[in-house]
KESEVEX-560760 format. One record per residue (C-alpha): residue number from 1; residue in three letters; y, x, z. Coordinates in Angstrom, 2 decimals. Each point is the difference from the previous one (the first is absolute). Layout:
! KESEVEX-560760
   n res       v       u       w
 NUM ALA       Y       X       Z
...
***
This chain:
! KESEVEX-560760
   n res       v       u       w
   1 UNK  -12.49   46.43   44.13
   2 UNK   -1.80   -0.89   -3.58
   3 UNK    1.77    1.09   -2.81
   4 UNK   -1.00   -1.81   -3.23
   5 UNK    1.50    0.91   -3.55
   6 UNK    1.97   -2.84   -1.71
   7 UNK   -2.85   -0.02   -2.63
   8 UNK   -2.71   -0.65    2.46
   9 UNK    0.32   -3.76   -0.44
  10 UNK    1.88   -2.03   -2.49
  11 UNK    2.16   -2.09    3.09
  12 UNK    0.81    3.03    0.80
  13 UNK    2.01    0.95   -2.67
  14 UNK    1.50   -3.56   -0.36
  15 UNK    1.38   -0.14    3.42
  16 UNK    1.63    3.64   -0.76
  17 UNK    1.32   -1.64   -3.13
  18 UNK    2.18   -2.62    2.18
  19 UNK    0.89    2.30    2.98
  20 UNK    3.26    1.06   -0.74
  21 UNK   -0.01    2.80    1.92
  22 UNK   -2.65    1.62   -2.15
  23 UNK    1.83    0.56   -3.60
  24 UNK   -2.76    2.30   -1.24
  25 UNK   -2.71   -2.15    0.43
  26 UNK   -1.34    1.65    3.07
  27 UNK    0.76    1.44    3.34
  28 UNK   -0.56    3.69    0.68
  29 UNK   -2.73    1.53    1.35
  30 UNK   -0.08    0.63    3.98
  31 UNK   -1.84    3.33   -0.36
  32 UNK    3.31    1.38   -2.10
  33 UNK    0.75    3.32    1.26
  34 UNK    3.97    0.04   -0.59
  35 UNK   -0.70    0.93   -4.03
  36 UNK    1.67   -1.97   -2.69
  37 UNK   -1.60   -3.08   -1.47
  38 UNK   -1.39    0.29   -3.46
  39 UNK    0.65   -2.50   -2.29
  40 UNK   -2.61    0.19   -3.47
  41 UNK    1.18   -1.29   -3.16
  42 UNK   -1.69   -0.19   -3.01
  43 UNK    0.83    0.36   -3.57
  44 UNK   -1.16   -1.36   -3.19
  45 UNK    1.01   -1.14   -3.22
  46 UNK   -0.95   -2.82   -2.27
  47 UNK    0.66   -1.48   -3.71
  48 UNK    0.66   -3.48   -1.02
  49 UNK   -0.05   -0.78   -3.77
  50 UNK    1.77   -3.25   -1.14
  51 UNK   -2.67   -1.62   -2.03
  52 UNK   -3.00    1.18    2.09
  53 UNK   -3.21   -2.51   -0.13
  54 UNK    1.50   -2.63   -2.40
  55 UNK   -2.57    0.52   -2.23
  56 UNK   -1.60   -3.17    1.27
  57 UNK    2.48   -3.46    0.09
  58 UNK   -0.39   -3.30    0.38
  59 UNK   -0.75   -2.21   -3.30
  60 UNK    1.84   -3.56   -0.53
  61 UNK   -1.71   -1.89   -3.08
  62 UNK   -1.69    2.99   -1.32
  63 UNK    3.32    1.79   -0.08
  64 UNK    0.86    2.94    2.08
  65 UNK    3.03    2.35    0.10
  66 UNK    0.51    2.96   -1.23
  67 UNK   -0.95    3.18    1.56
  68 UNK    2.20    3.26   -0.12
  69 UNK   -1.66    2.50   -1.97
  70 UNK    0.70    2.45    2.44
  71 UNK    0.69    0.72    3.75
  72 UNK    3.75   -0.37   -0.21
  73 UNK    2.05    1.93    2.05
  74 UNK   -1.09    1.22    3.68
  75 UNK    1.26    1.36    3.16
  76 UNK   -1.70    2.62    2.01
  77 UNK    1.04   -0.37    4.35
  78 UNK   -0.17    2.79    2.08
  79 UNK   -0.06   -1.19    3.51
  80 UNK   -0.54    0.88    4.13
  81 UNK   -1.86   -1.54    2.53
  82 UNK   -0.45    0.07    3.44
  83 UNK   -1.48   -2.38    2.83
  84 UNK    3.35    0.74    1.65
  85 UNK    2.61   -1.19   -2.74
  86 UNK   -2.76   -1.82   -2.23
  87 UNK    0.69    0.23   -3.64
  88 UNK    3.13    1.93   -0.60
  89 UNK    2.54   -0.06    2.42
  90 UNK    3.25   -2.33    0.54
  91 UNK    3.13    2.07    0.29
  92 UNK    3.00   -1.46    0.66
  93 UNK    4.16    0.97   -1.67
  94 UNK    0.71    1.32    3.48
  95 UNK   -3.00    2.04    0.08
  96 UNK    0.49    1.00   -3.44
  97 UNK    3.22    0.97    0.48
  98 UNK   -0.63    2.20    3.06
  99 UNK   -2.68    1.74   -2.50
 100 UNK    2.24    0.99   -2.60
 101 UNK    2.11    1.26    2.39
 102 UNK   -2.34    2.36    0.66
 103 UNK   -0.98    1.09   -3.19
 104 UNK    3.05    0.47   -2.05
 105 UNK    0.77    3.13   -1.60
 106 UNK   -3.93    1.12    1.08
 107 UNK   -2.40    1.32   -2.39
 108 UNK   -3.25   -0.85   -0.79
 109 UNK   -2.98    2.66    0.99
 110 UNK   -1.82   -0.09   -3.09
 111 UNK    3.47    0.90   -1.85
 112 UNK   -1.81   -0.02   -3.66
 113 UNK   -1.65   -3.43    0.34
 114 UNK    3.64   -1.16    1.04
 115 UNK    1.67    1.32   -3.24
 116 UNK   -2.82   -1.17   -2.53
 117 UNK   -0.16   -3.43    1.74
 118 UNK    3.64   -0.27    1.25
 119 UNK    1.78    2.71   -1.92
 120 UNK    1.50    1.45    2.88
 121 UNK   -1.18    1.15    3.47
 122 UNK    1.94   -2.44    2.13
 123 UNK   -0.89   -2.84    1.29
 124 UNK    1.41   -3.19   -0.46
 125 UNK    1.03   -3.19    2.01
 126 UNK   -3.42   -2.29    0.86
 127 UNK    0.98   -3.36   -1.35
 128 UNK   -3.08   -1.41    1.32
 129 UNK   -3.65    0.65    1.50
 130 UNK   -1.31    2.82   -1.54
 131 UNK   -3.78   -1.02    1.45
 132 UNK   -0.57   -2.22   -2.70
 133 UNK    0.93    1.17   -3.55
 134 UNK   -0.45   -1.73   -3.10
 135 UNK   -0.26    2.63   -3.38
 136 UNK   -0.27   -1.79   -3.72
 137 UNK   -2.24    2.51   -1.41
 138 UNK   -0.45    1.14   -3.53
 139 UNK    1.03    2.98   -2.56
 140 UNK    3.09   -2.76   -1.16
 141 UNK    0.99   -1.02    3.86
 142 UNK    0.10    2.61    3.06
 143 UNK   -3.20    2.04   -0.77
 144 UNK   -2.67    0.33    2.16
 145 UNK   -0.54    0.31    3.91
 146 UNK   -0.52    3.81    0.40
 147 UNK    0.52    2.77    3.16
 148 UNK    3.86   -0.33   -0.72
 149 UNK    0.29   -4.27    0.69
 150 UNK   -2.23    0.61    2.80
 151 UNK    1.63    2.89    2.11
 152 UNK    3.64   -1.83   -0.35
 153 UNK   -1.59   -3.03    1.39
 154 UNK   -1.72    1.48    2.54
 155 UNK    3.14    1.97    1.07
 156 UNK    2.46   -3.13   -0.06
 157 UNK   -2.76   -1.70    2.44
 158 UNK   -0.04    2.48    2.13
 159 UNK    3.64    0.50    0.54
 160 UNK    0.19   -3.79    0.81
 161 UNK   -2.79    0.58    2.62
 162 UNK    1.38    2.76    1.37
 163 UNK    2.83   -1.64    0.55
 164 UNK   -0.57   -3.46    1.09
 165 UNK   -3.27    1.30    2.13
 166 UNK    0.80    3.27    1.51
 167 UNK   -2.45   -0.45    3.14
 168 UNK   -3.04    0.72   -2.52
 169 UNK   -2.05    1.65   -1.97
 170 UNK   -1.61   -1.02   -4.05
 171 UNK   -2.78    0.81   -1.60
 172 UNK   -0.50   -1.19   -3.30
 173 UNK   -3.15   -1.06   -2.16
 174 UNK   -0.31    0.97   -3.66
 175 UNK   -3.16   -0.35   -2.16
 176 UNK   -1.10    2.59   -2.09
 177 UNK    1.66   -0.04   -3.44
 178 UNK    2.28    2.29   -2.16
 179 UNK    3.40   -0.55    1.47
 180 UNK   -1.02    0.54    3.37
 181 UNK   -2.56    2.26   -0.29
 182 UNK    2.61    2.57   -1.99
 183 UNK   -0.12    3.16    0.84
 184 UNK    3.19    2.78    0.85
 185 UNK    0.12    2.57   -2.69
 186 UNK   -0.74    2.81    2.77
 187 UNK   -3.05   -1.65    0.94
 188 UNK   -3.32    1.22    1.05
 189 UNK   -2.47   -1.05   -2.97
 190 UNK   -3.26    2.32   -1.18
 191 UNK    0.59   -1.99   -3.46
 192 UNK    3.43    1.58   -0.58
 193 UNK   -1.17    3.78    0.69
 194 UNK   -1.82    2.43   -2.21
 195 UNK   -2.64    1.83    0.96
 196 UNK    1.77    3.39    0.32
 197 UNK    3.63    0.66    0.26
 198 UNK    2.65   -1.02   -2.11
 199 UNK    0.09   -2.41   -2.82
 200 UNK    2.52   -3.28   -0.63
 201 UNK   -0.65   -0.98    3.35
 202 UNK    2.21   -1.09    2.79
 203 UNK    0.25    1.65    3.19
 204 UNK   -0.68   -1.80    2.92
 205 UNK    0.75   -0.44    3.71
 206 UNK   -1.09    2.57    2.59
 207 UNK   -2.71   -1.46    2.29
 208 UNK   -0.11    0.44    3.62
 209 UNK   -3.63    0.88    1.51
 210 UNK   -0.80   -1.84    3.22
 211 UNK   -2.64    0.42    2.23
 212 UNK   -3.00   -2.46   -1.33
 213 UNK   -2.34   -0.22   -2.51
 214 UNK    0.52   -0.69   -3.50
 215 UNK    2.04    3.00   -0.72
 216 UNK   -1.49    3.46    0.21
 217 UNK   -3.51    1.22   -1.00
 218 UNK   -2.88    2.19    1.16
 219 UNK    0.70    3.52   -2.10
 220 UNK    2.68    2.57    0.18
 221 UNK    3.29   -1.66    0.29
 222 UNK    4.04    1.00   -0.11
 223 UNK    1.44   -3.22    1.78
 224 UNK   -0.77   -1.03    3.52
 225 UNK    0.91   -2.87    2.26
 226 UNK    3.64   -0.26    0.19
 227 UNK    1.13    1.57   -3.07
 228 UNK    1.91   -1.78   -2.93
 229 UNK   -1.98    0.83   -3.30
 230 UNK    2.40    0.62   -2.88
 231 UNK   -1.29   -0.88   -3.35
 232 UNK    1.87    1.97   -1.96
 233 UNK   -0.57    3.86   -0.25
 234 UNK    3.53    2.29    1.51
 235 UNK    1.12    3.24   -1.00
 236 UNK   -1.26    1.71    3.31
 237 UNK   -3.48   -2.01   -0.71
 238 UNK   -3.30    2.17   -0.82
 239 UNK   -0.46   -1.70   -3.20
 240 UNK   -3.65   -2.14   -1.16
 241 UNK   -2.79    1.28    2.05
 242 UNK   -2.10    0.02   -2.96
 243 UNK    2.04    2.31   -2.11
 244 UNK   -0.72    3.81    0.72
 245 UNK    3.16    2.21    1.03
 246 UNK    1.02    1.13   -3.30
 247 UNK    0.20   -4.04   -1.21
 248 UNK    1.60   -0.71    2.70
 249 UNK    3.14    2.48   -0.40
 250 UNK    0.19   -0.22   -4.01
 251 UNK    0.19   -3.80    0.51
 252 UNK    2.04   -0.67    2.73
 253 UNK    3.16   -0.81   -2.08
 254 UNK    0.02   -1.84   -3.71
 255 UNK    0.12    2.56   -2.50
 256 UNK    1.34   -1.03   -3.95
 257 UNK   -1.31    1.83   -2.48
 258 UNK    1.04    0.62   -3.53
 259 UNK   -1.80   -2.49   -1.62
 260 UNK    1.62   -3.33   -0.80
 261 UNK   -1.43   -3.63    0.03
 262 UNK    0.65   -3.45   -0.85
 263 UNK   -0.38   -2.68    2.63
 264 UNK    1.10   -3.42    0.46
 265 UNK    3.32   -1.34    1.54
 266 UNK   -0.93   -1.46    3.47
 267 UNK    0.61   -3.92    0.24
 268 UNK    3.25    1.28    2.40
 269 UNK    1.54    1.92   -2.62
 270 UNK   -0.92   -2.54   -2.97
 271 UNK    2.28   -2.77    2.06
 272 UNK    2.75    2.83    0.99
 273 UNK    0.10    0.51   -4.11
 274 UNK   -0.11   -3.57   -0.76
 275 UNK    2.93   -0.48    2.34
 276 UNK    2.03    2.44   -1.76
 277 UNK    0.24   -1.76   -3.17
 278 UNK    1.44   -2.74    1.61
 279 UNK   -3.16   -2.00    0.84
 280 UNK    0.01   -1.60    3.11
 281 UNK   -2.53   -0.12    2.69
 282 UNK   -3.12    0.63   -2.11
 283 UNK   -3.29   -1.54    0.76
 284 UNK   -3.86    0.06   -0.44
 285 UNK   -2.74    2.24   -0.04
 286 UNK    0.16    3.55   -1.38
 287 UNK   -1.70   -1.02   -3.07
 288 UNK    3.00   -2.62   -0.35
 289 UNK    2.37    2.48    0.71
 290 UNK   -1.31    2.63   -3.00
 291 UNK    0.14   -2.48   -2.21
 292 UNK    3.92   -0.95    1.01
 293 UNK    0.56    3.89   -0.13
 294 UNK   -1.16   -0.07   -3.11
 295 UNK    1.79   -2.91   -1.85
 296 UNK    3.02    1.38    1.36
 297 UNK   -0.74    3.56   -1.52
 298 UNK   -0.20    1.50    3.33
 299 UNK   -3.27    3.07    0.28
 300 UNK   -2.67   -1.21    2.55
 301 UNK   -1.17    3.27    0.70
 302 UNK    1.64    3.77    0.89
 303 UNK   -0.95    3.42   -0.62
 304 UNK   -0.76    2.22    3.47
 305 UNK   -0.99    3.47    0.82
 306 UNK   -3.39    0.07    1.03
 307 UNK   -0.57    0.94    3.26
 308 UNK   -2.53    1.13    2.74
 309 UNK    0.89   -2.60    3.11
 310 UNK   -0.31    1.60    3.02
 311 UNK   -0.81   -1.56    3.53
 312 UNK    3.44    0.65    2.11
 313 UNK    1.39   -3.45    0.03
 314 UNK   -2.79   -2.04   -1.10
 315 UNK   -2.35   -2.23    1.43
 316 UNK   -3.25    1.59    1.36
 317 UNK   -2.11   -2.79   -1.21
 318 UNK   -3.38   -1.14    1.53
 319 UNK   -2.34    3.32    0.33
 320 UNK    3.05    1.65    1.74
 321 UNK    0.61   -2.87    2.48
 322 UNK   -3.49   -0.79    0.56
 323 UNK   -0.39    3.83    0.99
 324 UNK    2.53    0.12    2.17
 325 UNK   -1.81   -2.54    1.98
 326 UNK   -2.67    1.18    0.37
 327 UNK   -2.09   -2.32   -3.09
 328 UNK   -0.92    2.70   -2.03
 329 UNK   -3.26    2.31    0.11
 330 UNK    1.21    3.16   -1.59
 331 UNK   -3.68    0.92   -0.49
 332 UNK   -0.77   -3.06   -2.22
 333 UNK    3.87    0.28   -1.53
 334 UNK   -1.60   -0.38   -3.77
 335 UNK   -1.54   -3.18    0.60
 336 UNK    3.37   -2.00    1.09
 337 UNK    1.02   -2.54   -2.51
 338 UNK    2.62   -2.52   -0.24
 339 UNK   -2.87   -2.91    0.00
 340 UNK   -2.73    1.70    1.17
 341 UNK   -3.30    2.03   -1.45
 342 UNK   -2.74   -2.12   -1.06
 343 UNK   -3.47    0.70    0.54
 344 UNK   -3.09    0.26   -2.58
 345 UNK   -0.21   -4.05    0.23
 346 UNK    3.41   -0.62   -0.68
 347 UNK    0.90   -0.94    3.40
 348 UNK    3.60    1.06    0.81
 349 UNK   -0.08    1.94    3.08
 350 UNK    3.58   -0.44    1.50
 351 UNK   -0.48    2.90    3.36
 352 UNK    1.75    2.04   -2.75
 353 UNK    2.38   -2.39   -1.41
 354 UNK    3.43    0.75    0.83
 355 UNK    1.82   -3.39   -0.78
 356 UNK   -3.12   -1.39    2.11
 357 UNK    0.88    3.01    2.87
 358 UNK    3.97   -0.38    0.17
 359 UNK    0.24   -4.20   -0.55
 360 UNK   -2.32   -0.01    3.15
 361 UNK    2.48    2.14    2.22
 362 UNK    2.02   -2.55    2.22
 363 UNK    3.20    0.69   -0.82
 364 UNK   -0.80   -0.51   -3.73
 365 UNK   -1.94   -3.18    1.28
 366 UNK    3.07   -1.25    2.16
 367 UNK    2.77    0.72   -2.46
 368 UNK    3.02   -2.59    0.43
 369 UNK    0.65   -1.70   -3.00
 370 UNK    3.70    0.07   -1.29
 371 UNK    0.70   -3.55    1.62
 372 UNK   -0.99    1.31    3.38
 373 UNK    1.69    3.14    0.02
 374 UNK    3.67   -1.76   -0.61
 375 UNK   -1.17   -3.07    2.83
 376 UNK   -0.77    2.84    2.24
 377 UNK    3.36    1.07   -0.71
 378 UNK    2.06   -3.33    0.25
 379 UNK   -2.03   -0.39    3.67
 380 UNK   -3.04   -1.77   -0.72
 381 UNK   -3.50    0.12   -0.86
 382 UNK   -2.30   -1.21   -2.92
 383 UNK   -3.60   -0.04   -0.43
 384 UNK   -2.40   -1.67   -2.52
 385 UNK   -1.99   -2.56    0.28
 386 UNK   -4.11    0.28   -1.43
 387 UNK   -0.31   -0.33   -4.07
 388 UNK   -2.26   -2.78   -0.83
 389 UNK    0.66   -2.31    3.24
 390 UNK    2.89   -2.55   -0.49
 391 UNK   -1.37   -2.06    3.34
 392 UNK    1.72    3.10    2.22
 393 UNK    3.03    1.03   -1.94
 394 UNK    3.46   -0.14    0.64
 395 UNK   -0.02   -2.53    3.09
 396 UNK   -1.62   -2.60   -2.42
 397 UNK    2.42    0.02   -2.53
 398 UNK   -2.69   -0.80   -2.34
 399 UNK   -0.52   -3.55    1.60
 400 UNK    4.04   -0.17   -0.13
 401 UNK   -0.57    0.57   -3.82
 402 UNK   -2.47   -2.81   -0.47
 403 UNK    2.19   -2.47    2.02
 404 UNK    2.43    0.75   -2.63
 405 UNK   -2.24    0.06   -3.03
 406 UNK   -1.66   -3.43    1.63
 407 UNK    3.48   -1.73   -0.12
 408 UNK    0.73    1.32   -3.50
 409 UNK   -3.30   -0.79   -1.60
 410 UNK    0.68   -3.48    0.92
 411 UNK    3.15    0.19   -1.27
 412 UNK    0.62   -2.23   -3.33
 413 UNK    1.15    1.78   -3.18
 414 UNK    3.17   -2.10   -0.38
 415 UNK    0.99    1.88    3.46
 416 UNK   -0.07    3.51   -1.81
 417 UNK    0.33   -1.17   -3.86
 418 UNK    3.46    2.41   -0.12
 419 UNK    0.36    3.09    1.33
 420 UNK    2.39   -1.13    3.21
 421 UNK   -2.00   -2.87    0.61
 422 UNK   -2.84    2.50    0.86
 423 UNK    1.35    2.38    1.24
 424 UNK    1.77   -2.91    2.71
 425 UNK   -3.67   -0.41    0.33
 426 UNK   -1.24    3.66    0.78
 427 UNK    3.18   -0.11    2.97
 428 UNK   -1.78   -3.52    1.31
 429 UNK   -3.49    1.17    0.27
 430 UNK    1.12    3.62    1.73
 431 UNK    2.45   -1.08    1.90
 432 UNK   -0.62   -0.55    4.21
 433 UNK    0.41   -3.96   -0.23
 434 UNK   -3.72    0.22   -2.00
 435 UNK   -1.39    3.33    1.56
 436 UNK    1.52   -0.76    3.78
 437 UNK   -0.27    2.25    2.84
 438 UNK   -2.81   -2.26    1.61
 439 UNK   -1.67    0.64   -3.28
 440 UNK    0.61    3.52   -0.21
 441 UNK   -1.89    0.51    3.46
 442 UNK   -3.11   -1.60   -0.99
 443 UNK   -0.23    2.05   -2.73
 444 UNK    0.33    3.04    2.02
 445 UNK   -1.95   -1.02    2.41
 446 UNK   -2.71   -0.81   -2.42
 447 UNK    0.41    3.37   -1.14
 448 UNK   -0.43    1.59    3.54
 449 UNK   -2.95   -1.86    0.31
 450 UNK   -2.06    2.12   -2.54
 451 UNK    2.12    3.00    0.96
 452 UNK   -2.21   -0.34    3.48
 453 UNK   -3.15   -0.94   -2.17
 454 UNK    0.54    3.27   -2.17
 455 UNK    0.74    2.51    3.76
 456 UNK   -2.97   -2.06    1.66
 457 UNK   -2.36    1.20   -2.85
 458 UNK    1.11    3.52   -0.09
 459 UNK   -0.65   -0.06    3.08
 460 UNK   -3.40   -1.05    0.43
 461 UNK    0.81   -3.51    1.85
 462 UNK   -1.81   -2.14   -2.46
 463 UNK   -1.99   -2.72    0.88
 464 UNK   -4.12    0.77    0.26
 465 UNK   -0.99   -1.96   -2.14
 466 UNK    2.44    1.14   -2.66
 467 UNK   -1.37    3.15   -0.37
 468 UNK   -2.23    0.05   -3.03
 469 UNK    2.55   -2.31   -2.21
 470 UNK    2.51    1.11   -2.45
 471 UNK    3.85    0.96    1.05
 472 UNK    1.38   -2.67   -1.08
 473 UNK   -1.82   -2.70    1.92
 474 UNK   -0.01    1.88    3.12
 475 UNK    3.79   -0.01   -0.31
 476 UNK    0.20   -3.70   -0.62
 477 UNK   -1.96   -0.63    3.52
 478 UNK    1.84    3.09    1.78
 479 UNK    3.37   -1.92   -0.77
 480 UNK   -1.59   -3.77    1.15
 481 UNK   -0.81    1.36    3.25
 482 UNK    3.47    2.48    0.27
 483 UNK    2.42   -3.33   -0.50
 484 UNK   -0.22   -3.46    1.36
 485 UNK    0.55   -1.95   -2.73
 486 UNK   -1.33    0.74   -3.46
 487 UNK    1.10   -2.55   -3.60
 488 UNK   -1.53    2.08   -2.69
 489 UNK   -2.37    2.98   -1.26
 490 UNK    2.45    2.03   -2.12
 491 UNK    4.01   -0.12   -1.13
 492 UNK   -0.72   -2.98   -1.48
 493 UNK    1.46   -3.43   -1.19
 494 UNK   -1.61   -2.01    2.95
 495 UNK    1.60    2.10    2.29
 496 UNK    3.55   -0.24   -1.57
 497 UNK   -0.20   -3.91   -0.02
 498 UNK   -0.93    0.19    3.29
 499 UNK    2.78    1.63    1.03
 500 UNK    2.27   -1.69   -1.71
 501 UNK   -1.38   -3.43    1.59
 502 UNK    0.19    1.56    3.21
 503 UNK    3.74    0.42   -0.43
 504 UNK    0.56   -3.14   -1.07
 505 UNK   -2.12   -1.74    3.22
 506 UNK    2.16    2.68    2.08
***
């Protein structure tokens, strides 16, 4: 038996396409051993902005219309894909209904994104696809896409998958950006820890210590292989291993002293204040917030007994945790910096650098983003796709995007001159009568194409005579000889009209 993937070959995917006994596209591998199937999808987002490109019209006579001053109004979409379902997915009222069945009177994981984007933790009846969601941004409409849009969205999607497709498994594709790169407070980050203990710092996570590199170093150490590495110091703890004994017991608890100060009011307590006089959920930056305080004849700062903190309770910060591991040369202790020493030349010398040290250490390398920690507790995974290389992300939603921007850009301005005419326009270029399912899978299979190209070359199976050339030319010829067919260099316009005259000959 020969086993060919549906992208070897074009037909291949066409004749899939028509057999109705293949819904996904494909049929499963042979060499399955029993697992579940994994179905990718990708993710993306895009923005669509009524008067875009009508700075150039069409004259009659010498005259011409006039041009909005502006961009008018626009719409950003947040939307899946997957060669499976194609763009979004069709959900019917029966399936609908059998998924609100199963999510009434559930909360939603992240319970805090819930209440500032729902204002409650509860979730509520789908009405429709959640795949494909359309968001009028703006400071005057609903805000912006942040962490909070994107975990309800990707929470409602999963309970319809789990639901209507129980027999598998989903992995999602994010790019990197702020929203899904957000981190949990308790995360592990060198750039929110001091040097030594203590400080307006949060505490993070314990870390488990496996048995592989990346984790423990060549000098004295406390943790092994095995152990779970707290980062903040107990009451049964030593204390810093660079304090002497006496330090150690006259600052193991916060001491206040006589001596009074004057600080000022933590953003937290500046809102609790503001809310007391009757102003309601108060907003901004802390600068924004003294300056409220202070029209309102509320103090922004608070007078405090100095005190000496002590290290019971606190976070152990990077010297500490380093140590532990075994990162730290106790001989060489005074030359340990939080960047690094540099040399008579000026050339920073980061062996000593203890951001450089920790953010190296895999588990600070491998930290789960905020987004991945909640999917990994709804039941699925997320990853992220390369910064910097549309033609591999998201299962070639970025081609689905320029089907949609194709169809819009050739769009008349009459067709989005008000605001429902466009956005009646927006729901016609994204909707899965423009971007079908046979669309969808060239797309991703366009995109698996230089996914090969990309493993091939970091691999080592380039061609010979590709050697000496630049990157990006050797991954232009790795992905002509990986696929069978091959319209155009880049994500480009000739490759989106091709596709869309392909549709139409199909």
């Amino acid at each position: 038996m020969v086993e060919h993937h549906v992208d070897s070959h074009p037909d291949f995917q066409r004749q899939m396409n028509l057999d109705p006994d293949t819904p996904f596209g494909g049929k499963l591998s042979v060499r399955r051993n029993g697992e579940k199937p994994l179905i990718i999808i990708g993710q993306d987002e895009c923005i669509f902005k009524q008067y875009l490109l009508t700075k150039k019209v069409w004259a009659l006579d010498g005259q011409q219309p006039i041009s909005p001053k502006d961009e008018g109004a626009g719409v950003m979409v947040s939307a899946f894909t997957s060669r499976d379902f194609g763009f979004g997915i069709d959900i019917t009222d029966d399936q609908l209904q059998k998924i609100n069945m199963s999510r009434r009177n559930k909360k939603y994981t992240d319970e805090e994104a819930a209440i500032r984007l729902k204002g409650n933790v509860f979730k509520n009846d789908l009405h429709s696809s959640p795949f494909i969601i359309e968001f009028e941004y703006g400071q005057n409409n609903s805000g912006y896409w942040d962490y909070d849009n994107m975990v309800i969205q990707l929470e409602d999607c999963t309970d319809c998958l789990i639901i209507l497709y129980p027999d598998y498994d989903f992995l999602f594709l994010f790019d990197h950006s702020s929203g899904h790169d957000r981190q949990r407070q308790d995360a592990l980050n060198v750039h929110r820890m001091n040097k030594e203990y203590g400080g307006k710092k949060p505490i993070m996570h314990d870390s488990y210590i496996p048995m592989e590199e990346g984790y423990l170093g060549p000098h004295q150490r406390k943790v092994n292989v095995g152990m779970n590495q707290v980062m903040v110091f107990k009451e049964d703890d030593d204390g810093p291993f660079y304090l002497n004994q006496e330090d150690r017991e006259s600052r193991r608890h916060d001491k206040e002293m006589d001596e009074d100060r004057v600080v000022k009011k933590t953003k937290r307590e500046l809102v609790d204040e503001l809310k007391a006089t009757g102003i309601m959920d108060p907003k901004g930056s802390t600068k924004h917030l003294q300056k409220l305080c202070q029209d309102n004849n509320i103090s922004i700062q608070k007078t405090v007994k100095k005190k000496i903190e002590g290290w019971v309770g606190k976070p152990k910060g990077m010297l500490q945790i380093l140590w532990e591991r075994g990162w730290i040369d106790v001989e060489k202790l005074a030359y340990y910096t939080t960047k690094g020493r540099r040399d008579s030349y000026g050339v920073l010398d980061q062996e000593y650098s203890l951001e450089h040290l920790l953010s190296n250490c895999h588990d600070f390398l491998q930290e789960e983003s905020m987004l991945q920690y909640i999917a990994k507790k709804i039941g699925v995974s997320i990853d992220h796709t390369p910064v910097y290389h549309a033609e591999i992300a998201g299962e070639g939603q970025e081609l689905n995007w320029a089907l949609a921007k194709v169809k819009y850009r050739h769009s008349l301005i009459s067709e989005k001159r008000t605001k429902e005419s466009f956005r009646n326009l927006v729901k016609e270029c994204i909707s899965r009568k423009w971007i079908t399912i046979e669309r969808a899978r060239h797309n991703a299979r366009r995109t698996r194409c230089y996914i090969v190209a990309y493993t091939n070359l970091h691999f080592g199976n380039m061609p010979k005579e590709s050697v000496d050339e630049p990157v990006p030319v050797i991954i232009e010829k790795l992905v002509k000889k990986y696929k069978s067919h091959r319209s155009s260099l880049d994500i480009d316009s000739a490759y989106v009209n091709y596709l869309i005259d392909l549709s139409k000959e199909e």
